[in-house]
C-alpha positions as CSV (number, residue, x, y, z in Angstrom):
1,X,8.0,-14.3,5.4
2,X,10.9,-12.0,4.6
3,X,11.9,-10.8,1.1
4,X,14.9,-8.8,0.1
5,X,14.3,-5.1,-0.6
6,X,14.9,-5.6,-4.3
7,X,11.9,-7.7,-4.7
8,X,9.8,-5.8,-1.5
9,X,10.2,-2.9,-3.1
10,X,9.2,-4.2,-6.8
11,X,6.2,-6.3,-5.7
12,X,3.5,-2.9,-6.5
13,X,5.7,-3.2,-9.9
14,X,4.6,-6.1,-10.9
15,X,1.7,-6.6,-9.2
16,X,0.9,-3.4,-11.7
17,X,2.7,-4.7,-14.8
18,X,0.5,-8.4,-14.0
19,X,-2.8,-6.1,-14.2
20,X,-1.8,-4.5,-17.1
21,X,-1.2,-7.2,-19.0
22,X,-4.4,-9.3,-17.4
23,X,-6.3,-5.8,-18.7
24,X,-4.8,-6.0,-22.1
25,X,-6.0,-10.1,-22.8
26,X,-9.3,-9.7,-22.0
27,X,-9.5,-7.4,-24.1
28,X,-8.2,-9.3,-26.8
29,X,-10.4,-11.7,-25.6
30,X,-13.5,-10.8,-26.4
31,X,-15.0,-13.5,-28.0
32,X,-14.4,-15.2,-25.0
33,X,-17.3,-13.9,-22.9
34,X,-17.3,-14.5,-18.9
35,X,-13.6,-15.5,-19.2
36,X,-12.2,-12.3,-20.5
37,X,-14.5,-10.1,-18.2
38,X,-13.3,-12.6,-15.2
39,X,-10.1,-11.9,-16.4
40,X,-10.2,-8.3,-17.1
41,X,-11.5,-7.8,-13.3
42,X,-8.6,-9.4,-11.8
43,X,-6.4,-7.6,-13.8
44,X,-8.2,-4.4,-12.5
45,X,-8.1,-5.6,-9.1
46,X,-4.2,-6.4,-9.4
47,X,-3.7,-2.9,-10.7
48,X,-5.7,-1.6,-8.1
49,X,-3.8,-3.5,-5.7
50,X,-0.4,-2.3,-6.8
51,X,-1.2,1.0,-6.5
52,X,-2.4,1.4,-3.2
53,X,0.5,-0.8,-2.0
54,X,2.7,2.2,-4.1
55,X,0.5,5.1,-2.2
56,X,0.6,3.6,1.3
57,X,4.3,3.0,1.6
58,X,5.0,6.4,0.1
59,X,2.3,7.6,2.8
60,X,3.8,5.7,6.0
61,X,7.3,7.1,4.7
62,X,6.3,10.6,4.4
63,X,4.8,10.2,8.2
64,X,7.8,8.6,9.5
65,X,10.0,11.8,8.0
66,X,7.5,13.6,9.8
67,X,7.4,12.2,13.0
68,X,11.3,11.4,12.7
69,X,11.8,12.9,16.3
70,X,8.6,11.8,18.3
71,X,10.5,9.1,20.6
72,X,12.1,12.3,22.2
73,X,8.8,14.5,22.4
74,X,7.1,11.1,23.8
75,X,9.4,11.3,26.5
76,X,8.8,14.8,27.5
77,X,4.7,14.1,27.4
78,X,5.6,10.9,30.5
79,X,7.3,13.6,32.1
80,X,4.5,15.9,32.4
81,X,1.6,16.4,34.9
82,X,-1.5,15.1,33.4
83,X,-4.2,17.3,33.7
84,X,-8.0,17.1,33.5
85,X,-10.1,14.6,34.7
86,X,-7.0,12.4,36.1
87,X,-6.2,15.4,38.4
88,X,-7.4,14.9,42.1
């Protein structure tokens, strides 16, 4: 499945915002009991969840800056001689 950019790059958004605002009911949920903790974890693991997918992508784009010319240093390593044990 394919989304737009708009909404890939807003899904940690609200996959953050939807934590938050599970967070914030169970705790005005207290009376509740098992609901508002059951609640209150799923709003911690969607906050959770939206904050890797934030820390990743910002990871994977800082590598690929990085990296941004290792096609061309790639091709010089299949040029080479190998050495070591592969050399007999």
């Amino acid at each position: 499945m394919h989304f737009s950019r708009p909404l890939y790059e807003g899904l940690p958004w609200v996959y953050i915002a939807l934590g938050a605002g599970a967070v914030a009911v169970s705790y005005e949920l207290t009376d509740a009991g098992v609901l508002a903790v059951v609640i209150g974890m799923l709003g911690f693991a969607a906050l959770v969840a939206g904050m890797m997918i934030l820390l990743r992508r910002r990871d994977f784009r800082d590598l690929g800056r990085h990296y941004a010319g290792r096609d061309d240093a790639a091709e010089n390593m299949r040029e080479r001689p190998r050495r070591g044990r592969d050399q007999d």
